[in-house]
C-alpha positions as CSV (number, residue, x, y, z in Angstrom):
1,X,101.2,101.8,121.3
2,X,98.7,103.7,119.0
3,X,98.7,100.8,116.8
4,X,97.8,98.5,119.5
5,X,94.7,101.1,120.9
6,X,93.5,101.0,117.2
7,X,93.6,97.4,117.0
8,X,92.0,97.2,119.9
9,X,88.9,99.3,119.2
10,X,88.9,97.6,115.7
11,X,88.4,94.6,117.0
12,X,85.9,96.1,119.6
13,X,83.8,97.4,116.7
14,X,83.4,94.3,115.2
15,X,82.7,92.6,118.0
16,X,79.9,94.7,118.7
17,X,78.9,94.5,115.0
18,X,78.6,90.8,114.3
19,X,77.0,90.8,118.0
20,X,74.3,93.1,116.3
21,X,73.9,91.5,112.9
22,X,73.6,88.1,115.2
23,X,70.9,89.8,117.2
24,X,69.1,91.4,114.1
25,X,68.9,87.8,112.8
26,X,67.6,86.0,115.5
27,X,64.9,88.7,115.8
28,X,63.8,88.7,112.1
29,X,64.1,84.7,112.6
30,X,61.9,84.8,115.5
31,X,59.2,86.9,113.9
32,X,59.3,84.7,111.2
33,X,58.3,81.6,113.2
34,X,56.2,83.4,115.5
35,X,53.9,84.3,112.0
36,X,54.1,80.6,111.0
37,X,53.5,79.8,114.6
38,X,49.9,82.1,114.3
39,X,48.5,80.6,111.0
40,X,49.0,77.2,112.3
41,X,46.0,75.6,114.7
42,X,47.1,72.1,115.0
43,X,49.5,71.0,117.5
44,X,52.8,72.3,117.8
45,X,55.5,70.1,115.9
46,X,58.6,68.4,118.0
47,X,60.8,70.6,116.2
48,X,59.4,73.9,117.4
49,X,60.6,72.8,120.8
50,X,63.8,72.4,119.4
51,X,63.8,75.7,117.2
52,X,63.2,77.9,120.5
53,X,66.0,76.0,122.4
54,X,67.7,77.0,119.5
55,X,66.7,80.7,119.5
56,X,67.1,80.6,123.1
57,X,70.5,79.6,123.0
58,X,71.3,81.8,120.2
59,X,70.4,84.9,122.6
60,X,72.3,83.8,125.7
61,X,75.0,83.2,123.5
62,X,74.8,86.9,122.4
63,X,74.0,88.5,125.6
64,X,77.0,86.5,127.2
65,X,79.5,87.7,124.8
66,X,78.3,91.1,124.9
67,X,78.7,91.3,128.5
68,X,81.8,89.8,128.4
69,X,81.2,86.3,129.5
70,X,83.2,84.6,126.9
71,X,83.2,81.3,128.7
72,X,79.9,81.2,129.7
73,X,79.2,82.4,125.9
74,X,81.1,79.6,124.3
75,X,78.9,76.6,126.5
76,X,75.5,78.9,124.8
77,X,77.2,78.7,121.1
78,X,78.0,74.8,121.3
79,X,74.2,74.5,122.5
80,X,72.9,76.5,119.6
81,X,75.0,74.6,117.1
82,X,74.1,71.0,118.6
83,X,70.5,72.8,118.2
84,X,70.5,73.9,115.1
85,X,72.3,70.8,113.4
86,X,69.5,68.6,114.8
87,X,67.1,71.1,113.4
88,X,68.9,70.8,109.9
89,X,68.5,66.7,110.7
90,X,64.9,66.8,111.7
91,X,63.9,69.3,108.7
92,X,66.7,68.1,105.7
93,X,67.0,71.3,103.5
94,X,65.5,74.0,106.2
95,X,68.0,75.7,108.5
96,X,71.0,75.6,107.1
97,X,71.8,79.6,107.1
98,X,70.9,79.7,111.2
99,X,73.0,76.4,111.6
100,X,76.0,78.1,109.6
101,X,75.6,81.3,111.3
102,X,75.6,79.5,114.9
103,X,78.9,77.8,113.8
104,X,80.5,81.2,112.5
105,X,79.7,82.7,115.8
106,X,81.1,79.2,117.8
107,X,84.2,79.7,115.9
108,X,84.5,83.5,116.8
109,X,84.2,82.9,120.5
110,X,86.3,80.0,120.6
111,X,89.1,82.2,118.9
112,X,88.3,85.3,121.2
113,X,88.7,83.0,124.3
114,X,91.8,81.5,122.9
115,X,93.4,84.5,122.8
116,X,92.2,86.0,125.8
């Protein structure tokens, strides 16, 4: 029984961990383009459309599985990784850590809701 309770919190811990580290990343990300976003005056590229669908999905994704909302979590992660791989499509060589994070985190969730 103890064993179980530890592996339990263990796995709560991480949870709540990679959820952080995912946050922390999408922040520094989102600071990032927001600089790039204020020393640029011409129009705004297709692709930052698709970078803040991106982001946006990345936090509902992260919010959903903090809250416990696996399901609802997983349809956000499949978004961000459809996102992100069109971003990596659209700008060859850019995007690649976001996309591979976004598929860590799809992979997660899909485990965590398989054995829920």
């Amino acid at each position: 029984m103890d064993d179980l309770l530890m592996k339990l919190v263990s796995a709560a811990i991480t949870g709540g961990l990679i959820a952080l580290v995912g946050y922390a990343s999408v922040a520094r990300r989102r600071r990032q383009v927001a600089r790039a976003e204020a020393g640029h005056t011409s129009t705004e590229d297709p692709t930052q459309a698709m970078l803040r669908h991106a982001e946006e999905a990345d936090r509902a994704r992260d919010e959903l599985a903090a809250q416990g909302r696996h399901g609802e979590a997983l349809d956000h992660a499949r978004v961000a990784v459809d996102q992100w791989t069109a971003l990596t499509q659209a700008r060859v060589g850019r995007f690649q850590s976001e996309r591979q994070a976004a598929l860590r985190r799809f992979e997660q969730l899909r485990t965590s809701a398989g054995s829920a």
